[in-house]
C-alpha positions, 0 to 999 in steps of 0.5 A, a space after each residue: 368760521 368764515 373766510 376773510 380776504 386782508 390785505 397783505 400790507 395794511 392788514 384791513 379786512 377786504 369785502 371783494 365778491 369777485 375775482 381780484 382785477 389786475 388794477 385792483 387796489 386796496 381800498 385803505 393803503 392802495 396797494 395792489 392786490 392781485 400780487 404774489 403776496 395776496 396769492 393761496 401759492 405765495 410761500 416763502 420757502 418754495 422755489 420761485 416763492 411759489 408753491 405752483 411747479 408751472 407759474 413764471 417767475 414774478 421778481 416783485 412779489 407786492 406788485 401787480 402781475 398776469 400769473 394765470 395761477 393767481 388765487 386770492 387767499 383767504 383766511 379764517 377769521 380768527 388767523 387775521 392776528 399775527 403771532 409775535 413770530 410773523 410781526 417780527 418778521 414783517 417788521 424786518 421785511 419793512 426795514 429792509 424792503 427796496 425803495 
């Protein structure tokens, strides 16, 4: 299976040969990629959401920052559907997301 980059808001395949820029953007939503939500370390149930014991704290995991440790992480083709757990999940992260 080949590795896919998506998107962490707008879901959509992303064809980056390259390393991910700090002003980088999301070609269909926007959204800035080089984000803790776009990172292989992102994880919600790790300390500072971070699974890299070192990296400094980012408050805003959807904007762009400098994390040295920063990797884009990609995901198998197949992965690219949500299950029903992580839509739920996503929906209520959007409804109680900060404006």
């Amino acid at each position: 299976m080949t590795s896919v980059k998506t998107c962490h808001v707008c879901k959509k395949e992303l064809s980056i040969g390259r390393s991910v820029g700090r002003k980088d953007t999301c070609p269909s939503c926007g959204t800035d990629l080089r984000c803790c939500l776009n990172c292989t370390f992102f994880d919600p149930a790790a300390s500072k959401q971070c699974r890299e014991p070192v990296a400094d704290l980012v408050k805003d995991k959807s904007k762009s920052n400098f994390c040295e440790f920063f990797t884009f992480s990609e995901r198998t083709a197949s992965s690219r559907t949500q299950t029903a757990s992580d839509q739920a999940r996503t929906m209520l992260d959007d409804l109680f997301k900060k404006k």
